[in-house]
C-alpha angles and dihedrals in degrees: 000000000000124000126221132164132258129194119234129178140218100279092046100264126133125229105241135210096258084065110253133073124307127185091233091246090125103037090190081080099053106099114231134200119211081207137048093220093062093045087041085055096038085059089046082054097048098042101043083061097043110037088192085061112119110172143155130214101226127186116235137183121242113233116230086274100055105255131122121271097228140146107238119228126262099205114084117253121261093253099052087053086052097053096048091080108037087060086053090051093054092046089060 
């Protein structure tokens, strides 16, 4: 098996290769670096533009199949929390 890096926040999402966060449930979206240098630069990116921003660079194996080994993320992802509202908003 080969290993890459993935990037995961602080609320255990994975930033995915459509460019925004993903939960990890369907590890063929998480974006993945053959090198730590590229993942490392990729964070400095994403947390110069958001100063909340706390993430790590892991090492993860691939599967047979070519997908990260991860463990997906049980809290919900900011857009589905944003959406939440606005649906109560156009019930009412």
């Amino acid at each position: 098996m080969t290993q890459v890096f993935v990037i995961r926040n602080q609320h255990g999402h994975y930033w995915g290769k459509a460019k925004e966060w993903v939960s990890g449930s369907e590890p063929k979206t998480v974006m993945r670096a053959r090198h730590q240098d590229d993942a490392v630069n990729t964070l400095f990116e994403l947390s110069s533009k958001d100063m909340e921003l706390r993430g790590e660079v892991s090492a993860v194996e691939l599967t047979e199949r070519g997908e990260p080994m991860i463990e997906p993320s049980q809290a919900p992802l900011p857009l589905e929390a944003q959406e939440s509202p606005e649906n109560t908003t156009e019930a009412n």
